[in-house]
C-alpha positions in Angstrom: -84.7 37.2 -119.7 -85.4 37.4 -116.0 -84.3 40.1 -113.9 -84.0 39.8 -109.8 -85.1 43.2 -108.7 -83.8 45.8 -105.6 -85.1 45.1 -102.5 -84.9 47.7 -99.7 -85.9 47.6 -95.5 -85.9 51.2 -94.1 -87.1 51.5 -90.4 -90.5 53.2 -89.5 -92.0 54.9 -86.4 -94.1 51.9 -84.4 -93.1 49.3 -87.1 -91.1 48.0 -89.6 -91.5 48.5 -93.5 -90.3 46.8 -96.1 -90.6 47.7 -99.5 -90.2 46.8 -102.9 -89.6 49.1 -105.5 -89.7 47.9 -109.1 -88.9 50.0 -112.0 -89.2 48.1 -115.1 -88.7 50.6 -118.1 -91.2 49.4 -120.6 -91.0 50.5 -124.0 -94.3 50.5 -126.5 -93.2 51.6 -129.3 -95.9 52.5 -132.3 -96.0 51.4 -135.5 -93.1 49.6 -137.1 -91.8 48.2 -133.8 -90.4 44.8 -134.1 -92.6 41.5 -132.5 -89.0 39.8 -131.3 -90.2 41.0 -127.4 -86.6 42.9 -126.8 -86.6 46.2 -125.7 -85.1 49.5 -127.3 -82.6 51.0 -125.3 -83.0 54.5 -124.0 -80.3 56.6 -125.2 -79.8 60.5 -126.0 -79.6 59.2 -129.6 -83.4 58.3 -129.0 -84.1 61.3 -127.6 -83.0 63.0 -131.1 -85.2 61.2 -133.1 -88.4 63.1 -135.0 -91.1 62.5 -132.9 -93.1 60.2 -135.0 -90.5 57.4 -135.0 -89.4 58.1 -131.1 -91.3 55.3 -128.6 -93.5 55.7 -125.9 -91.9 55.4 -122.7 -93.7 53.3 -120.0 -92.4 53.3 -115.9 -94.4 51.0 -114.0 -93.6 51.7 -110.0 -94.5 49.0 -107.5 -94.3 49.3 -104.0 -94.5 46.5 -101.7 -95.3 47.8 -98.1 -95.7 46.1 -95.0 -96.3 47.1 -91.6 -96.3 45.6 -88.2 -99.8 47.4 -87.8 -102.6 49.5 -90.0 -101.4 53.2 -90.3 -102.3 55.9 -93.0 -99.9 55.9 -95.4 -99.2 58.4 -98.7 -96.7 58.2 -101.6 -96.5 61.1 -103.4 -95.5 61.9 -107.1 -94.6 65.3 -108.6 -94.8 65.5 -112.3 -93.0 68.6 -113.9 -96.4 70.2 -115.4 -98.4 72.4 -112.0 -101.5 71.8 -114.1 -103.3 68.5 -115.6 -106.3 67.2 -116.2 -108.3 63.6 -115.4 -108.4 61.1 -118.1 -110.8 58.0 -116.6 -108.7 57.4 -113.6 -105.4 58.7 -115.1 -104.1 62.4 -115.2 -102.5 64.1 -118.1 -99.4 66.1 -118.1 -99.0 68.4 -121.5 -95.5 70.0 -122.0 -94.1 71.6 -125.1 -92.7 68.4 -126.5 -94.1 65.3 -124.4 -96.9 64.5 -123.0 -97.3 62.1 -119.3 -100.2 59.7 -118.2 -100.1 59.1 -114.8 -102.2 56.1 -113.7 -102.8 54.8 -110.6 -103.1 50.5 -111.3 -104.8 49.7 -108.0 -107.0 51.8 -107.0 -108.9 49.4 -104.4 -109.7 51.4 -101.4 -107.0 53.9 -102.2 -107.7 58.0 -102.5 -106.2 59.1 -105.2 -105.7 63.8 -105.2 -104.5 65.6 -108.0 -103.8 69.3 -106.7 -101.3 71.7 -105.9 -99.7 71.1 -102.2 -97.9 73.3 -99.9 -94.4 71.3 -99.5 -91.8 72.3 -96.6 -88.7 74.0 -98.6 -85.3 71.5 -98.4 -82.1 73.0 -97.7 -83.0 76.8 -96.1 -85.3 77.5 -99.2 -88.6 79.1 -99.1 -92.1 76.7 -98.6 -93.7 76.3 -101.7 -96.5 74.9 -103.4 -95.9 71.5 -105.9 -98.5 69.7 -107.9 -98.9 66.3 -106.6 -100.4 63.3 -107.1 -101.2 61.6 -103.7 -102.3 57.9 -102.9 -103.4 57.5 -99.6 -104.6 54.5 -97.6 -104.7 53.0 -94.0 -103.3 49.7 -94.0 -101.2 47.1 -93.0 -99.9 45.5 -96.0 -100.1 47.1 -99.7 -99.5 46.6 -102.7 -99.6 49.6 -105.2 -98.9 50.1 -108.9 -98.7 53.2 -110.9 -97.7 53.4 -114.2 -96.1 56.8 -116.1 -96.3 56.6 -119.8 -94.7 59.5 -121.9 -94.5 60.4 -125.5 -94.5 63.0 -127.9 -96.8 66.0 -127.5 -98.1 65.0 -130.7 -99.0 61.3 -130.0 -101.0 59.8 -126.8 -99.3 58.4 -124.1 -99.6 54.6 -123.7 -102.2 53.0 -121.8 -100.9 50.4 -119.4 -103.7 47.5 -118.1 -102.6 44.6 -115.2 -104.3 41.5 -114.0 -103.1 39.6 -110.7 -103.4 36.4 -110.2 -101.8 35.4 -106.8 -98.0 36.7 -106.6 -97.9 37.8 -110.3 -99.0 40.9 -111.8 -98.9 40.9 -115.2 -98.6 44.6 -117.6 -100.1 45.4 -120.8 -99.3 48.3 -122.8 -100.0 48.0 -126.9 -98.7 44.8 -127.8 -96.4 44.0 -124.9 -96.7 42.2 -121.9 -94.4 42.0 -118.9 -94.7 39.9 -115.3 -93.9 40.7 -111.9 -93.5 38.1 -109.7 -93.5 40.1 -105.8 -92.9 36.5 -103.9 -89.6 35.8 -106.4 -88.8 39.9 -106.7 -88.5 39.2 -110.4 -89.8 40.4 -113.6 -89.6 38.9 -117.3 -91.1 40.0 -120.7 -94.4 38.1 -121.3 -94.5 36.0 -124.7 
């Protein structure tokens, strides 16, 4: 099944930038899954199941930015654990009943920070401090990928792999595989 995906335009100091943002929820489930390439459904119901039958839970983010010139730019994720620790190039996240693997896809001359940053308060509340995991890089055009897995505390979180070749990325994560194609904004389960 292909899916088109969201495409957004927001305006920009000096420029214009265009970006796509993918979500593609990715499930890789352990064990007894099925090899028929469809996806389980996220529902509460899932969410009450004993943790050794519940599925990882894979978010791959791509964002396709474009600017008129190079600038330094930052995207910025907060995960709900103020404490992790490195895992290769991935960070680990360990709460009470789930665990989160953070992992930055493409890495090529991007700065990648793990630490606790001041952050202005929203809304009339106080400044405070955040965990964050910042990508940085000056450029014109780039294409980044992070993937999130999560699953039980008790289990690891999936590891996710790509390749690129031209204008499709394609995702690994156990014994799935899924394709983003950014010239076509579209993504489809790989057989």
């Amino acid at each position: 099944m292909r899916q088109q995906l969201p495409t957004g335009a927001l305006g920009s100091r000096g420029g214009h930038l265009a970006i796509l943002a993918v979500a593609l929820a990715v499930a890789a489930c352990s064990g007894a899954s099925d090899d028929s390439g469809s996806l389980p459904a996220a529902s509460p119901a899932a969410a009450a199941e004993p943790s050794d039958q519940r599925p990882n839970l894979v978010l791959i983010v791509a964002d396709d930015i474009r600017l008129k010139e190079p600038k330094k730019l930052e995207l910025r994720f907060h995960p709900e654990q103020q404490t992790g620790r490195p895992d290769g190039a991935a960070f680990l996240f360990e709460g009470k009943t789930a665990v989160l693997r953070f992992e930055p896809l493409t890495t090529d001359s991007v700065e990648v920070e793990a630490a606790s940053l001041a952050m202005e308060g929203r809304h009339g509340e106080k400044d405070l401090t955040m965990m964050t995991l910042r990508l940085t890089r000056t450029t014109g055009r780039w294409r980044n990928i992070v993937a999130l897995s999560w699953a039980p505390s008790d289990r690891a979180a999936a590891k996710v792999t790509s390749e690129t070749h031209g204008d499709v990325t394609t995702f690994h994560t156990g014994r799935r595989s899924f394709s983003l194609d950014w010239a076509n904004s579209t993504a489809l389960p790989t057989p």
